[in-house]
OpenMM code with the backbone's topology and positions (N, CA, C; nanometers):
from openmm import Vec3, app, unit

residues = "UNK UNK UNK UNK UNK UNK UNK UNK UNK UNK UNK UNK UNK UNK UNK UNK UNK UNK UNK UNK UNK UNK UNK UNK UNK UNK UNK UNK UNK UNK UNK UNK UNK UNK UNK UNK UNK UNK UNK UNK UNK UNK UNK UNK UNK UNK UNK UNK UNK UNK UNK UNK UNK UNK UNK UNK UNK UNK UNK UNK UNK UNK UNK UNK UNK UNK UNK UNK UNK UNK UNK UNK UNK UNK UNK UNK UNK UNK UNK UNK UNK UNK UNK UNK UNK UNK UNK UNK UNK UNK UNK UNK UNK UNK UNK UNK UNK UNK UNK UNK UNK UNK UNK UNK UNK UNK UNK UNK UNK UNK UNK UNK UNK UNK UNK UNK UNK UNK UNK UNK UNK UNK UNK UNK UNK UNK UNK UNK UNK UNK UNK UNK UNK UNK UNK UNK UNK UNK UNK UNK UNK UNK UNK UNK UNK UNK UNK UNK UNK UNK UNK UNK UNK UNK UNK UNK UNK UNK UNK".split()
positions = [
    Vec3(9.9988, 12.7136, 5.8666),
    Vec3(9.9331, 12.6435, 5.9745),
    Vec3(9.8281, 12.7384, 6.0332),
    Vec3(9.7108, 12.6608, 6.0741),
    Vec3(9.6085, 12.7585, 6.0984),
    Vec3(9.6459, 12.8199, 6.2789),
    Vec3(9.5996, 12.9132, 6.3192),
    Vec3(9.6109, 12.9930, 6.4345),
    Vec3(9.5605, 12.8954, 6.5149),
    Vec3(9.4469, 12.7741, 6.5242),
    Vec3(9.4014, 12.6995, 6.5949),
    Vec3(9.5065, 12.5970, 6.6027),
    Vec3(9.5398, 12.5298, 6.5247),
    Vec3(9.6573, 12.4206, 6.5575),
    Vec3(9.8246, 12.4693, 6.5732),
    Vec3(9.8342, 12.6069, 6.5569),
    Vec3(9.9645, 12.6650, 6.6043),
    Vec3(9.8929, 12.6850, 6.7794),
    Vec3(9.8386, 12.7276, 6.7912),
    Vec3(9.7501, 12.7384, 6.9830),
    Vec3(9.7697, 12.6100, 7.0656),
    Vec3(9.7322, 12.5111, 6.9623),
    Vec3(9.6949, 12.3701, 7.0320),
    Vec3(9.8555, 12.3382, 7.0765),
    Vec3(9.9662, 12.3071, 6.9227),
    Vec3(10.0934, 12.2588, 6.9769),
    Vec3(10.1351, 12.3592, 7.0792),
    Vec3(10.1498, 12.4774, 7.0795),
    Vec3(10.2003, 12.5406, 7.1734),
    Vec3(10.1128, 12.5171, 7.3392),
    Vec3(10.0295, 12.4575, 7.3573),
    Vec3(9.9761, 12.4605, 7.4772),
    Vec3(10.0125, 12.2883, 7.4813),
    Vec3(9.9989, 12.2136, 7.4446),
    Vec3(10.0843, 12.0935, 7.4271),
    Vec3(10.2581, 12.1020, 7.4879),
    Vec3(10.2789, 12.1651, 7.4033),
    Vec3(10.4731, 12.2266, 7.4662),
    Vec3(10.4678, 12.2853, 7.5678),
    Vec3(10.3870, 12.3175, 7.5775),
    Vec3(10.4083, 12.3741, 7.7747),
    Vec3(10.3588, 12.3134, 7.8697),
    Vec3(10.3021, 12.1955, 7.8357),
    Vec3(10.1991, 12.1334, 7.9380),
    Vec3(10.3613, 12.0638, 7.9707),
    Vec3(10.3645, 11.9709, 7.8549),
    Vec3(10.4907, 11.8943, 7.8576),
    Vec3(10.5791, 11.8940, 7.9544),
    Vec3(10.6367, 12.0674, 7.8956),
    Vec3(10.7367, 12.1271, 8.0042),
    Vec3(10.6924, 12.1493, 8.1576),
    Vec3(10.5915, 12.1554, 8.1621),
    Vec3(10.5547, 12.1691, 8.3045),
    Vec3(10.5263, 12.0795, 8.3493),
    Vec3(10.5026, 11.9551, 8.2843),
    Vec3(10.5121, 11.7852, 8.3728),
    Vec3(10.6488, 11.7797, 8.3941),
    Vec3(10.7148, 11.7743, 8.3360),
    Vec3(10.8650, 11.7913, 8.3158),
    Vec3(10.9231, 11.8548, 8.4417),
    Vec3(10.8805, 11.9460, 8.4628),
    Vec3(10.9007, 12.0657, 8.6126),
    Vec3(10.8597, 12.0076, 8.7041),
    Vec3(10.7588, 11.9606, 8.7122),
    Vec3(10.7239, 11.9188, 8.8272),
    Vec3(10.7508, 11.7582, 8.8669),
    Vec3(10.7945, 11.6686, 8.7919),
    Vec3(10.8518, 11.5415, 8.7626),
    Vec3(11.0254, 11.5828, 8.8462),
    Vec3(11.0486, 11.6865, 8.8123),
    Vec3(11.2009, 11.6961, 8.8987),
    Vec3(11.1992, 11.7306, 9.0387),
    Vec3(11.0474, 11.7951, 9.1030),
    Vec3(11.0412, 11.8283, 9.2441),
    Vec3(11.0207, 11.7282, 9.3518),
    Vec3(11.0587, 11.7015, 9.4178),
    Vec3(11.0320, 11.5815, 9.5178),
    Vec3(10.9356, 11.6771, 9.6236),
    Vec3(10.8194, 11.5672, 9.6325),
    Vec3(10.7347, 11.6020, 9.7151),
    Vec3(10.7156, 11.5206, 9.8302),
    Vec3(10.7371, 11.6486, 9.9630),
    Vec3(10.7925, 11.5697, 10.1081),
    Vec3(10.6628, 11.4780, 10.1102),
    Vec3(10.7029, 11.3698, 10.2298),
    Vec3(10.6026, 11.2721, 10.2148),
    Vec3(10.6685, 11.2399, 10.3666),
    Vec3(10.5635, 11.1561, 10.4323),
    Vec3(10.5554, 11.0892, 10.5682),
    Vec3(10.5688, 10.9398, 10.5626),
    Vec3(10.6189, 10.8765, 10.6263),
    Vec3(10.6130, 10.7013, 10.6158),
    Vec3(10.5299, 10.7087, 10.7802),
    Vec3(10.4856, 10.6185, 10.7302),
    Vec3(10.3827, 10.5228, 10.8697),
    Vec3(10.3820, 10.4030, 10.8396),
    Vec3(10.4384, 10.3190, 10.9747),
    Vec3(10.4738, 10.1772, 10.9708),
    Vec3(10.3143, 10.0947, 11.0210),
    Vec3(10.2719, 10.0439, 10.9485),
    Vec3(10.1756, 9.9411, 10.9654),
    Vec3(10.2039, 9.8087, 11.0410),
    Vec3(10.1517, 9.7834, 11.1389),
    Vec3(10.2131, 9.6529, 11.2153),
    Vec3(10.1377, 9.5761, 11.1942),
    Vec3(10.0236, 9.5275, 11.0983),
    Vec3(9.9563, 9.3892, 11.0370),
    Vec3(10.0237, 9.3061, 10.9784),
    Vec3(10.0064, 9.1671, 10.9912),
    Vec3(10.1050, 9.1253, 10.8835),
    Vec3(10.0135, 9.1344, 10.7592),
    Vec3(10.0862, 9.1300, 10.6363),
    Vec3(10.0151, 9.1405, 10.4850),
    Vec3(10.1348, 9.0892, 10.3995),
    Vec3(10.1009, 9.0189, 10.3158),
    Vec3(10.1093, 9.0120, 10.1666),
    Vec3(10.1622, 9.1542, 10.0794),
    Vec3(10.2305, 9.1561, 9.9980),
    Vec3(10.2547, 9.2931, 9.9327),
    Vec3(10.1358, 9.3495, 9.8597),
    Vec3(10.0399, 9.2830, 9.8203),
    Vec3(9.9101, 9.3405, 9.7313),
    Vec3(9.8022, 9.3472, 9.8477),
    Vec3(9.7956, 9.3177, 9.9858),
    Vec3(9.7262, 9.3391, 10.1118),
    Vec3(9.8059, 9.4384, 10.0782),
    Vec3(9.9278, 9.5124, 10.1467),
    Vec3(9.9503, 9.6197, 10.2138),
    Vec3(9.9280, 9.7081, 10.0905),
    Vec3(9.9207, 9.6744, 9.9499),
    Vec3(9.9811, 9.7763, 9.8181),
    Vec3(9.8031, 9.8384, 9.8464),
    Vec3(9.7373, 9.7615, 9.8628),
    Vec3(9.5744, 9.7621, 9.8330),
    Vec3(9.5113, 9.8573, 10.0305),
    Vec3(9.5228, 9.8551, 10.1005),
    Vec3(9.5606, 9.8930, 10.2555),
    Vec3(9.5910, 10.0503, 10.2375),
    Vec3(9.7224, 10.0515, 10.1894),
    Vec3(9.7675, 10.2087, 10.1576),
    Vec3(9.6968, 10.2969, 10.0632),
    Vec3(9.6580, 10.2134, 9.9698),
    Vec3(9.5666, 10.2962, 9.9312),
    Vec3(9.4548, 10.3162, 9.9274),
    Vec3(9.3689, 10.2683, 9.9984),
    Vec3(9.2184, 10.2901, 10.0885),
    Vec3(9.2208, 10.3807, 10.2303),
    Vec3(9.3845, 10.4105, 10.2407),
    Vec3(9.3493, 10.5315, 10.3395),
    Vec3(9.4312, 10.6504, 10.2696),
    Vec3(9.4169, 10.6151, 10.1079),
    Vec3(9.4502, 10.7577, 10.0427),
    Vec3(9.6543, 10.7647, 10.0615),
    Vec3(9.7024, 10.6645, 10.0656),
    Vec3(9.8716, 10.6934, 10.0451),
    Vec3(9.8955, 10.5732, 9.9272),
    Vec3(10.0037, 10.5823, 9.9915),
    Vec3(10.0624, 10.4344, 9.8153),
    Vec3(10.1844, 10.3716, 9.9415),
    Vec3(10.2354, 10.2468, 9.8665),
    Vec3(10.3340, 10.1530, 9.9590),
    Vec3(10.4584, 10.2292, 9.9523),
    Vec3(10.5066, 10.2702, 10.0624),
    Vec3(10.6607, 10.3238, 10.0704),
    Vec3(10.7711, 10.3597, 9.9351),
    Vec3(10.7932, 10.4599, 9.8871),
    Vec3(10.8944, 10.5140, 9.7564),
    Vec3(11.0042, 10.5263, 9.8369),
    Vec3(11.1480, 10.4540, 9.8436),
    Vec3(11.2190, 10.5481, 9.9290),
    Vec3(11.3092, 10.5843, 9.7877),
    Vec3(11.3064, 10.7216, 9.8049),
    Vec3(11.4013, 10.7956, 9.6684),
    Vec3(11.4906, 10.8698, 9.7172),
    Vec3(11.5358, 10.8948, 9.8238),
    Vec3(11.7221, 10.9303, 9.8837),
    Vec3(11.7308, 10.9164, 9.9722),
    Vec3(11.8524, 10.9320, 10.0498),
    Vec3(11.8950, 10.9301, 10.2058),
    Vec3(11.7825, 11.0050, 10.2518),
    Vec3(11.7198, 11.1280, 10.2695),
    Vec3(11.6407, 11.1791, 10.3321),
    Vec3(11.5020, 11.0746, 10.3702),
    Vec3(11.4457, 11.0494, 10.2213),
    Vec3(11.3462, 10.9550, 10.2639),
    Vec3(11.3998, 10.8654, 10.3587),
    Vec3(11.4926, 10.7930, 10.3583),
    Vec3(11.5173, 10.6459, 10.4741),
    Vec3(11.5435, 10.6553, 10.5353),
    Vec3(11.5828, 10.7974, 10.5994),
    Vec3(11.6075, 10.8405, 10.7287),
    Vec3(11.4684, 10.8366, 10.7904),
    Vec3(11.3738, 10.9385, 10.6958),
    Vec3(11.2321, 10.8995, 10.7808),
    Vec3(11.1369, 10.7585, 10.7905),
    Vec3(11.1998, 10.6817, 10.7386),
    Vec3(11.1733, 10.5402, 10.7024),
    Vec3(11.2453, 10.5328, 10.8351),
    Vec3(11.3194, 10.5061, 10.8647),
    Vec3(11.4147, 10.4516, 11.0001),
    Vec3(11.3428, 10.5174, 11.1401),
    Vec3(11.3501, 10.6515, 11.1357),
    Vec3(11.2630, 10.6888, 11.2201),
    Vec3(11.1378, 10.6499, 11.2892),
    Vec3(11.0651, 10.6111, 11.1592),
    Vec3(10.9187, 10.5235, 11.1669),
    Vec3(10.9834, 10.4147, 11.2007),
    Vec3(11.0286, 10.3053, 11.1485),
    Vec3(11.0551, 10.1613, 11.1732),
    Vec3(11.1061, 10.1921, 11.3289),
    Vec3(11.1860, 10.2876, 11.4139),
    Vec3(11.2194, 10.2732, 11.5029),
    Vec3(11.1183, 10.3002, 11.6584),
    Vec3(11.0053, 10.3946, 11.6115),
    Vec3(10.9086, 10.4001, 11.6776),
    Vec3(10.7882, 10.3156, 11.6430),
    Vec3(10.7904, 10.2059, 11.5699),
    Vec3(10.6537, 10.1498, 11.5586),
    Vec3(10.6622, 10.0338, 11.6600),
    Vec3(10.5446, 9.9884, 11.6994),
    Vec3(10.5817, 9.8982, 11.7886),
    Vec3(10.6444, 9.7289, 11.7822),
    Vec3(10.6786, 9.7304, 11.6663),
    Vec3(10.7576, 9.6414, 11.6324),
    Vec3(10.9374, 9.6865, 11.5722),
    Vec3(10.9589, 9.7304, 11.5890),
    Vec3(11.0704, 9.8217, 11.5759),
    Vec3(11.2160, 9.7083, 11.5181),
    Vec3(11.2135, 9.5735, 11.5153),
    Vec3(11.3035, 9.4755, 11.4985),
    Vec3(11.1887, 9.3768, 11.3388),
    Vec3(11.0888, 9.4149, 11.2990),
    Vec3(11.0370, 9.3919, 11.1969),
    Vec3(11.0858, 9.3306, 11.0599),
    Vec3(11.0148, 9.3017, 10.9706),
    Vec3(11.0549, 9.2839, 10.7902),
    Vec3(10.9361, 9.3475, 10.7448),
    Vec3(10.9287, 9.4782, 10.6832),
    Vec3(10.7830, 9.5068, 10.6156),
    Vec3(10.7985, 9.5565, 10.4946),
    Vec3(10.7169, 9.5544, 10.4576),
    Vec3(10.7455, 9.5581, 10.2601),
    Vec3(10.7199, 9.7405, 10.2184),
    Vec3(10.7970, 9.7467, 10.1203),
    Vec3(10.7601, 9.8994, 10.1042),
    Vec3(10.7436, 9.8933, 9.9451),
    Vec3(10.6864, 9.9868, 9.8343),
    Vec3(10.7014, 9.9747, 9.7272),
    Vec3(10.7327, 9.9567, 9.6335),
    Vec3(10.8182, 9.9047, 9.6386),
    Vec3(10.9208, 9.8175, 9.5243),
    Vec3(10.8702, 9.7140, 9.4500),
    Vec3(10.9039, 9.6741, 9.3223),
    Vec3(10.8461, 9.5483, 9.2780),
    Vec3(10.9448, 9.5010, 9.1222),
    Vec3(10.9497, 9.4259, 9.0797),
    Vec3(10.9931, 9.3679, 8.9414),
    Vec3(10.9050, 9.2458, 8.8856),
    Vec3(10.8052, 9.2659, 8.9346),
    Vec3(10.7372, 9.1839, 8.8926),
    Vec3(10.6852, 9.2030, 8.7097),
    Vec3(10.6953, 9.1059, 8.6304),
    Vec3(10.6951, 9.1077, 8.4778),
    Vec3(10.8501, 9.1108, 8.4543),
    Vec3(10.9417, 9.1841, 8.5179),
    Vec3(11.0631, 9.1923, 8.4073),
    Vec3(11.1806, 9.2065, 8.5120),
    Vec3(11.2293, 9.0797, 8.5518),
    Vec3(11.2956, 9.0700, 8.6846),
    Vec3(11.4319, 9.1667, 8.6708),
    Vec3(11.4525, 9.2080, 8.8000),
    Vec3(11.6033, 9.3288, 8.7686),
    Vec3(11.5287, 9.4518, 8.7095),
    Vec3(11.4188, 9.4557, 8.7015),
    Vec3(11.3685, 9.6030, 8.6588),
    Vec3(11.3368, 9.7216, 8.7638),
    Vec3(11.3303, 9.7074, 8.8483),
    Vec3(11.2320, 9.7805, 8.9933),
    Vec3(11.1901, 9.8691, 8.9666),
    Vec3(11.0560, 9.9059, 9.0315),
    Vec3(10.9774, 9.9884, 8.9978),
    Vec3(10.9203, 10.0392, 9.1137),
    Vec3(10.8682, 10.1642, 9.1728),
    Vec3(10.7909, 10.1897, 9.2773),
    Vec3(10.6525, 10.1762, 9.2350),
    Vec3(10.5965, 10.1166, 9.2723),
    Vec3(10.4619, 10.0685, 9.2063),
    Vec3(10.3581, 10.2349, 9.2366),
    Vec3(10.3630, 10.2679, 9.3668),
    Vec3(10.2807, 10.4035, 9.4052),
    Vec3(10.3067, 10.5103, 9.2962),
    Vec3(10.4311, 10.4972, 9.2602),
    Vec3(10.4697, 10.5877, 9.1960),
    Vec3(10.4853, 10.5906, 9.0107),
    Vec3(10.4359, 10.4333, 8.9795),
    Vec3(10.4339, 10.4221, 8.8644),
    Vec3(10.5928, 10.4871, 8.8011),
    Vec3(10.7191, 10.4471, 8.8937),
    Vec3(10.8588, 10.5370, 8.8481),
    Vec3(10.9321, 10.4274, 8.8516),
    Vec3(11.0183, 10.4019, 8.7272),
    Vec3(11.1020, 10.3144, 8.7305),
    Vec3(11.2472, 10.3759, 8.8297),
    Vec3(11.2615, 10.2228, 8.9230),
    Vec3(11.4365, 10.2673, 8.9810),
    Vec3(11.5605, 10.2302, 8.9363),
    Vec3(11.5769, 10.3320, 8.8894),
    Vec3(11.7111, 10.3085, 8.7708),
    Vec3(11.8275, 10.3097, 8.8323),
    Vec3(11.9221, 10.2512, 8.7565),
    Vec3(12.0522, 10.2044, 8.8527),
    Vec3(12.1619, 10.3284, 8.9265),
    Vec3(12.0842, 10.4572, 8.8497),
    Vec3(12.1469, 10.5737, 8.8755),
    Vec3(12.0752, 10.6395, 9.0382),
    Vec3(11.9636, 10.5733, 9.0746),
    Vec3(11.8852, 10.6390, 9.1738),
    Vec3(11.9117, 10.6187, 9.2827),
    Vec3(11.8656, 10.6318, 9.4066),
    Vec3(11.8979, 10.6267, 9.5323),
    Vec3(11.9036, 10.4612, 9.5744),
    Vec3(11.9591, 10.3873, 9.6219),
    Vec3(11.9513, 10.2426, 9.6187),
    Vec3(11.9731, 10.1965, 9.8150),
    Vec3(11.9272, 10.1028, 9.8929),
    Vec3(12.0038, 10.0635, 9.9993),
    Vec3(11.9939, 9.9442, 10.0236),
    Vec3(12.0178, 9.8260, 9.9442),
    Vec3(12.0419, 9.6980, 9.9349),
    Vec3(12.1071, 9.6482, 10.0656),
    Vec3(12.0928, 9.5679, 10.1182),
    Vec3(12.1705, 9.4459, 10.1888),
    Vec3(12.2937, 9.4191, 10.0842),
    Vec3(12.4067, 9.4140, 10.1385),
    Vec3(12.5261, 9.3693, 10.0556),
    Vec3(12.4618, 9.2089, 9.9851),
    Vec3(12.5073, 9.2039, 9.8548),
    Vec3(12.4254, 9.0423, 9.7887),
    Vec3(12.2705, 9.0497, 9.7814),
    Vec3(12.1855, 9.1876, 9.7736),
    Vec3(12.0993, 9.2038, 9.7371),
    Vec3(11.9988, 9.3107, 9.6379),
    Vec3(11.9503, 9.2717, 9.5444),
    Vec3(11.8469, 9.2306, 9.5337),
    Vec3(11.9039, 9.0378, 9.4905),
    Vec3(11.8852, 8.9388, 9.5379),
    Vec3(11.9151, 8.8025, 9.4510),
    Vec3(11.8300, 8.7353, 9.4088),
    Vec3(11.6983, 8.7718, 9.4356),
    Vec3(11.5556, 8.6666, 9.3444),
    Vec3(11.5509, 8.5340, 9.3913),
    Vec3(11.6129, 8.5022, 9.4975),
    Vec3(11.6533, 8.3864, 9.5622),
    Vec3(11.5158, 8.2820, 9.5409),
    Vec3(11.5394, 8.1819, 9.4954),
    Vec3(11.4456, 8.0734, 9.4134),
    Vec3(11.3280, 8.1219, 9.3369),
    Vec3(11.3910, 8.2030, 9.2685),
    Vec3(11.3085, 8.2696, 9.1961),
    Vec3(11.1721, 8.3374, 9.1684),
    Vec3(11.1528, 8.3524, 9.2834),
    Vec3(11.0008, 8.4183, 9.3017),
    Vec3(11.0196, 8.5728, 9.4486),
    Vec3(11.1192, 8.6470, 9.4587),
    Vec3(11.1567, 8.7264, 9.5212),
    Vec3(11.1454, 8.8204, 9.4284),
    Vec3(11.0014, 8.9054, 9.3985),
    Vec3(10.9857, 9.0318, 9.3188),
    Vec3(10.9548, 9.1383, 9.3987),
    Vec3(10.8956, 9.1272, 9.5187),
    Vec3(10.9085, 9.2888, 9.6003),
    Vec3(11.0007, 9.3205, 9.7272),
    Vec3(10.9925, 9.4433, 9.7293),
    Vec3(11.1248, 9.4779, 9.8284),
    Vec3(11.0241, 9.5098, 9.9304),
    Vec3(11.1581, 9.4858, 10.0561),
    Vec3(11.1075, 9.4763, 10.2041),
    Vec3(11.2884, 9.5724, 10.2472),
    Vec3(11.1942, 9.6180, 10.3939),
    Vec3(11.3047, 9.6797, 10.4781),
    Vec3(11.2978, 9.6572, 10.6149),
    Vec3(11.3682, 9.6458, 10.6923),
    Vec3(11.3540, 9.6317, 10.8320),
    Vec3(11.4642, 9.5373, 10.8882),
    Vec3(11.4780, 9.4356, 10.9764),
    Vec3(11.5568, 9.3859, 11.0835),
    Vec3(11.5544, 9.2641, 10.9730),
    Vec3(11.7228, 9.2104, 10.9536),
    Vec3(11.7591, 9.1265, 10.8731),
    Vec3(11.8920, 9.0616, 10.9436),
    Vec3(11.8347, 8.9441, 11.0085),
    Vec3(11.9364, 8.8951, 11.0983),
    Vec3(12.0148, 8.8916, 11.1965),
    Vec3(11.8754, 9.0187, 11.2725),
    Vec3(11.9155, 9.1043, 11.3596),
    Vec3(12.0119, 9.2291, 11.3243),
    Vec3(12.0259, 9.2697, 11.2230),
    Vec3(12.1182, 9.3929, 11.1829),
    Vec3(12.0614, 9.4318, 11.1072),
    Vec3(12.0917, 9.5895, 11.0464),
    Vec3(12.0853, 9.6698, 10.9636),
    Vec3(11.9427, 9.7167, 10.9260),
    Vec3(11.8878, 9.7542, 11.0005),
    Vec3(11.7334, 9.8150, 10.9916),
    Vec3(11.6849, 9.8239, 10.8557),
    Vec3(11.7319, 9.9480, 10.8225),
    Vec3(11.6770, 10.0042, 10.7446),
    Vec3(11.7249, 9.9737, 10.5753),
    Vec3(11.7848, 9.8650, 10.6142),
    Vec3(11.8578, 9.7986, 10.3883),
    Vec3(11.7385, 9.7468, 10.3791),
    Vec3(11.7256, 9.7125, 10.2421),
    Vec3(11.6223, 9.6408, 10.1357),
    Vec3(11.6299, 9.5579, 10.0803),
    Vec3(11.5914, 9.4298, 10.1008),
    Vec3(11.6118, 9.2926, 10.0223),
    Vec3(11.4390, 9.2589, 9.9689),
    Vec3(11.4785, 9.1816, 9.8732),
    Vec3(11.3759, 9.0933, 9.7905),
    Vec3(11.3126, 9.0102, 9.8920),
    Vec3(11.1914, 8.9651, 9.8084),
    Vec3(11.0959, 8.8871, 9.9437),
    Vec3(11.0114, 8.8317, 9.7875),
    Vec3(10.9162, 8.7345, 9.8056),
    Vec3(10.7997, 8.6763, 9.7659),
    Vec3(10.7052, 8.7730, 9.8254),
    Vec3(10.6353, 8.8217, 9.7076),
    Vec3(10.5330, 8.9251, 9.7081),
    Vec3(10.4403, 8.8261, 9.7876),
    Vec3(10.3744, 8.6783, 9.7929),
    Vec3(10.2709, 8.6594, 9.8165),
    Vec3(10.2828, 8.5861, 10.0081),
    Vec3(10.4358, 8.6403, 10.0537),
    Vec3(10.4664, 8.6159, 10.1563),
    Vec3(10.3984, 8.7306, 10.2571),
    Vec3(10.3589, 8.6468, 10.3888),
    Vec3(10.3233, 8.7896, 10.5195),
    Vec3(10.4242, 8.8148, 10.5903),
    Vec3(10.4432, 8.9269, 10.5789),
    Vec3(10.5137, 8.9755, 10.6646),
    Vec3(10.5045, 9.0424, 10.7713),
    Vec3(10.5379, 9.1074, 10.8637),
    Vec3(10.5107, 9.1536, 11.0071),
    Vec3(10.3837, 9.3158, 10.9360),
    Vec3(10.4562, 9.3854, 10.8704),
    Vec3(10.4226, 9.4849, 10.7981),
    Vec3(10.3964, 9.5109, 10.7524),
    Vec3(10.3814, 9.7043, 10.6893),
    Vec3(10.4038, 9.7397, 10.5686),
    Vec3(10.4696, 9.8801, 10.6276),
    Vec3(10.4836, 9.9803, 10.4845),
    Vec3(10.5264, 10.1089, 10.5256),
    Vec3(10.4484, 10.1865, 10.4279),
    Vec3(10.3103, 10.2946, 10.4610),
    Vec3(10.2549, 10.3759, 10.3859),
    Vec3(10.3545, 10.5009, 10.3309),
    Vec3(10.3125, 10.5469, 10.2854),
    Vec3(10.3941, 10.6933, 10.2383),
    Vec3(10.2241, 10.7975, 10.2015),
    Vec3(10.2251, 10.8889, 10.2499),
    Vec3(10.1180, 10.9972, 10.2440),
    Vec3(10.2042, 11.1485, 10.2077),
    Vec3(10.1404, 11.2070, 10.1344),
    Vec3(10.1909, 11.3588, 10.1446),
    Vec3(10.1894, 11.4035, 10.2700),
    Vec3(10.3204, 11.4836, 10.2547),
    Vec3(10.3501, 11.6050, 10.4268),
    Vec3(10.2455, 11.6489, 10.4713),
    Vec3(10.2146, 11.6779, 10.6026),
    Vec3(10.0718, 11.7777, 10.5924),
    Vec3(10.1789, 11.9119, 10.5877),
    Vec3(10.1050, 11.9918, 10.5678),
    Vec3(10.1350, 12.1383, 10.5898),
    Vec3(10.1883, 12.1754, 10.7462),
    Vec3(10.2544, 12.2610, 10.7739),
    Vec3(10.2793, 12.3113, 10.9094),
    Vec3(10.2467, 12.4769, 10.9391),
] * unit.nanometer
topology = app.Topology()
chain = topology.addChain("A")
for resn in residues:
    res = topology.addResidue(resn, chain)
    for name in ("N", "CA", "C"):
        topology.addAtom(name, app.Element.getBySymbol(name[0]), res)
């Protein structure tokens, strides 16, 4: 094998590995609750014209700061949509910002009896005040429904 294509795979194998590395780091992030109502492709399209993506929540930590926000915005008893979606392949979820599938192994906070696709057009997830209880769980919604909200997600600033 020539010295040029032994160079190439080896800089190939490390790129790899270093997407790989950095694919396992969670990078802190801020939620900010939007009080417009929108559509999920309003708010998906919204978040990212001021440079964030629609809400990832990927563990207890994130939805704690999700709760935090939902509890100081001025709608604080809300339904607002955050990044979630199954749209194309129902039961699949996906964080759309994040182009990351949510696999059944990942951080999850459903409403008990939810996700249900309820008449069949419930492909993005929403969080907030659900019957007057439980803030911060996640149920299915009709993407082309308005809702009170949304929830951005932006990188941390620095301190």
């Amino acid at each position: 094998m020539s010295c040029n294509k032994t160079l190439f795979l080896s800089l190939c194998v490390a790129l790899i590995g270093l997407n790989a590395v950095q694919a396992q780091k969670s990078i802190p992030k801020r939620f900010v609750v939007i009080t417009k109502s929108a559509s999920f492709f309003e708010a998906w399209h919204d978040c990212n014209s001021f440079d964030g993506y629609l809400a990832a929540i990927e563990s207890a930590r994130d939805q704690s700061l999700v709760d935090e926000a939902l509890a100081k915005s001025s709608n604080p008893n809300g339904v607002y949509f955050i990044g979630g979606t199954d749209i194309g392949r129902d039961g699949r979820w996906m964080w759309i910002g994040l182009n990351k599938q949510l696999k059944d192994t990942d951080y999850r906070n459903f409403y008990p009896g939810e996700p249900n696709n309820l008449g069949g057009r419930q492909e993005c997830l929403t969080v907030g005040n659900w019957k007057g209880e439980q803030r911060g769980k996640w149920d299915d919604s009709e993407c082309d429904k308005k809702l009170d909200g949304y929830v951005c997600a932006f990188p941390a600033r620095p301190r």
